[in-house]
C-alpha positions in Angstrom: 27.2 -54.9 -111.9 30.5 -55.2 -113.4 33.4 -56.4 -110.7 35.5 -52.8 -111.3 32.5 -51.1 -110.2 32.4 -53.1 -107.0 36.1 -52.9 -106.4 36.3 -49.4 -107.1 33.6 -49.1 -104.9 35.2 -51.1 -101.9 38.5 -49.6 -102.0 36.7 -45.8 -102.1 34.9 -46.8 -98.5 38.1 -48.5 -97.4 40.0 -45.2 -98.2 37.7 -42.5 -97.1 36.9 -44.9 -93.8 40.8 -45.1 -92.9 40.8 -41.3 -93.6 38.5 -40.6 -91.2 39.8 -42.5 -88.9 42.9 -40.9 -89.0 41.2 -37.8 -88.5 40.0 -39.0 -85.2 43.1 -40.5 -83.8 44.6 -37.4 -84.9 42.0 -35.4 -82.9 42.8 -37.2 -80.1 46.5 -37.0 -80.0 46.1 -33.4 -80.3 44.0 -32.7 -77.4 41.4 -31.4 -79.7 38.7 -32.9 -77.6 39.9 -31.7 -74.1 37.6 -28.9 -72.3 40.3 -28.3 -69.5 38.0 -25.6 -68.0 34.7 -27.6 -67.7 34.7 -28.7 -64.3 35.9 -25.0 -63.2 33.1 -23.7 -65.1 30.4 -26.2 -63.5 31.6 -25.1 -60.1 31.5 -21.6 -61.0 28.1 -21.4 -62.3 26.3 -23.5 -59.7 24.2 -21.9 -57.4 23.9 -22.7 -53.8 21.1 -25.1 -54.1 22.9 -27.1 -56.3 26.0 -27.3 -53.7 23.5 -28.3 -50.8 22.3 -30.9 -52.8 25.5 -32.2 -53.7 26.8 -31.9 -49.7 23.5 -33.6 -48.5 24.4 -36.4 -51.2 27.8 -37.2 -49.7 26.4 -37.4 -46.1 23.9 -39.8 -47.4 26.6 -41.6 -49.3 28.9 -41.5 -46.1 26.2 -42.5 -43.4 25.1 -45.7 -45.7 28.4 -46.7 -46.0 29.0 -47.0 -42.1 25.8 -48.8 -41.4 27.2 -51.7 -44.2 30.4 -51.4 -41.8 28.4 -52.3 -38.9 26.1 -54.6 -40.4 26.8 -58.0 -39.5 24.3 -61.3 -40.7 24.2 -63.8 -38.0 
């Protein structure tokens, strides 16, 4: 191949690459990618079986964490 092709070739990924990440950053600045009303949704649309399970996970979580508070090695 002739070395303009591969040049020409280079600097049209190098541009459309930087474009694109532009794009992104841009996105992101621009809040394009926040769902503000996801979590508010989740909780609407659970049912009640889903909120048991979720209490019955904290006790578990909070009932392991005092028997490491009482745990002591000899």
């Amino acid at each position: 191949m002739n070395d303009s092709i591969i040049i020409l070739m280079l600097g049209g990924s190098v541009f459309l690459g930087a474009l694109a990440l532009f794009g992104i950053m841009w996105a992101i600045k621009t809040g394009q990618f926040d769902d503000k009303d996801k979590f508010l949704n989740q909780v609407q649309y659970d049912g009640e079986e889903e909120l048991n399970s979720a209490a019955e996970q904290e006790r578990k979580k909070s009932a392991l964490k005092k028997n490491k508070e009482g745990y002591r090695p000899e």
